[in-house]
C-alpha positions, -999 to +999 in steps of 0.1 A: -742-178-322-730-205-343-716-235-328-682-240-341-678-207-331-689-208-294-667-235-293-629-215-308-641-191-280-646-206-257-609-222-262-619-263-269-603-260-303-597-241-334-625-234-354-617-263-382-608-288-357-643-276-339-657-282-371-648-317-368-657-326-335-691-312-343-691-334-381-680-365-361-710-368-335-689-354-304-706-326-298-744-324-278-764-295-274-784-300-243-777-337-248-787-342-284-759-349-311-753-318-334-734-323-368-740-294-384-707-266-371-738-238-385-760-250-356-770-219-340-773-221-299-779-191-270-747-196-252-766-183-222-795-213-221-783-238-239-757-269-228-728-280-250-708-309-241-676-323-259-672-360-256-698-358-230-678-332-208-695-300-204-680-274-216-671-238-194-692-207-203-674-187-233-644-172-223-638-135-240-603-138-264-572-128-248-538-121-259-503-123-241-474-112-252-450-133-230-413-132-225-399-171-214-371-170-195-337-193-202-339-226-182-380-223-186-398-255-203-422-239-227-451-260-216-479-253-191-473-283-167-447-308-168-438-330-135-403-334-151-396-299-159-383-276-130-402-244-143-429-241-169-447-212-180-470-212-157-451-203-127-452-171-142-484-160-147-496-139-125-528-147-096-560-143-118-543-152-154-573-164-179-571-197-186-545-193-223-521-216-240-489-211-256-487-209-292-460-231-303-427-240-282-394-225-276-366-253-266-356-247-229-323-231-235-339-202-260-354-168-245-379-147-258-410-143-271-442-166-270-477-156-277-500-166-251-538-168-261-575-187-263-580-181-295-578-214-316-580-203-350-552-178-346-534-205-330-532-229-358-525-203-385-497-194-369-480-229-363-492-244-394-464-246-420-488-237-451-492-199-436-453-196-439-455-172-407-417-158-400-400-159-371-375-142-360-345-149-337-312-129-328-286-157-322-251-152-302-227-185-310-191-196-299-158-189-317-142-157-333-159-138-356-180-149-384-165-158-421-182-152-456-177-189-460-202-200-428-230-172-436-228-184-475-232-221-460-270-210-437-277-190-461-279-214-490-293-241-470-281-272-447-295-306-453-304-319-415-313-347-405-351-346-410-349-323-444-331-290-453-327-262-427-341-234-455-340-198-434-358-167-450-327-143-441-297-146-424-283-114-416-249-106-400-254-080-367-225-085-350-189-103-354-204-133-337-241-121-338-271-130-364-304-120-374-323-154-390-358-155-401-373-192-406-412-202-412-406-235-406-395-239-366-384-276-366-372-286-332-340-273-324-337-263-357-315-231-355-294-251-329-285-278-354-277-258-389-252-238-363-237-267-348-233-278-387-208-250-395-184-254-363-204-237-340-226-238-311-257-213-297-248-194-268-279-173-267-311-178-287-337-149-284-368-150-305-382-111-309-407-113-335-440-139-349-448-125-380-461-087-371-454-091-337-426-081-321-412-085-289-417-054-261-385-039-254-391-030-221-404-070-212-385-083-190-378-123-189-405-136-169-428-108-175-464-107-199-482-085-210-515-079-230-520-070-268-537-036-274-569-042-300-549-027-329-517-055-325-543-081-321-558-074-355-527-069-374-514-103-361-550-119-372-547-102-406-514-117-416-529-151-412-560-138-429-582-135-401-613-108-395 
């Protein structure tokens, strides 16, 4: 196996940034330097370290479909934080990492996984990966005026809030689609028309949607054929 790929499985990094631990001397191989990411190894004999650290036996890729709660810091530890996500796995969880954030306030869903190439692709803005979020704010219902004013764009303070769709669902309800995810982004372009979130629920990352029947709290694990649609919209094999 080669090495840059022993190491995305085995959950050290994605396979570019793997690629330039390996480039940049970190990496030994039964405690000689590497730099070649091609370097073929027997993950059963041979030794890899990172930074000297010795690396944990390749861990098979798995993928959760998770469901954070309100209230629930979107984060795997954090002394300050009075929950993080994982208080809610359950006893025997493989060791997995959240792929990207929801603010505290928002609900929904998170994709929980060892797999660092499908990680990055999915975070990075040059994949454009859509998601999507069903939003509840404050006040009566919604005018022409306000949608026309999200839709068309609202200059925050660190650049425009651009969504991909902004679609009316209820008389204080909305559908928006953004690939960008800045923090607190949906939050702010709201608070710029006269209004303020009172639910935020994110149901879909690209192809994948949130389970209906998931509970807040709960995860589950993708099925073999979701796993591959959601690798081949980021143009993963």
């Amino acid at each position: 196996m080669r090495l840059n790929k022993y190491l995305q499985l085995s959950g050290v990094a994605s396979r570019r940034k793997a690629d330039e631990l390996i480039k940049s001397g970190q990496v030994t191989v039964n405690g000689e330097v590497v730099r070649e990411p091609w370097h073929e190894i027997d993950p059963e004999k041979d030794l890899v370290s990172v930074r000297g650290k010795a690396i944990r036996a390749m861990e098979r890729p798995v993928y959760y479909a998770f469901y954070k709660p309100r209230g629930v810091t979107s984060t795997l530890s954090d002394r300050h934080a009075k929950k993080t996500l994982s208080d809610y796995f359950p006893h025997g969880t493989p060791r997995v990492y959240p792929v990207g954030r929801l603010d505290r306030e928002s609900e929904g869903l998170m994709l929980l996984t060892n797999d660092g190439d499908l990680s990055y692709r999915l975070t990075h803005p040059r994949y454009g990966v859509i998601k999507t979020y069903r939003v509840a704010v404050s006040g009566g219902p919604l005018t022409d005026g306000e949608l026309m004013r999200l839709r068309s764009g609202i200059v925050l303070d660190d650049g425009p809030f651009r969504p991909k769709k902004v679609e009316k669902t209820g008389s204080r309800e909305l559908l928006i689609e953004i690939s960008e995810g800045r923090k607190r982004e949906i939050r702010r372009a709201i608070k710029c028309i006269g209004r303020e979130v009172e639910r935020l629920v994110r149901v879909a990352i690209g192809p994948l949607r949130l389970p209906e029947e998931l509970k807040p709290g709960e995860m589950r694990p993708l099925d073999e054929e979701t796993v591959k649609k959601l690798r081949e919209s980021v143009g993963l094999s």
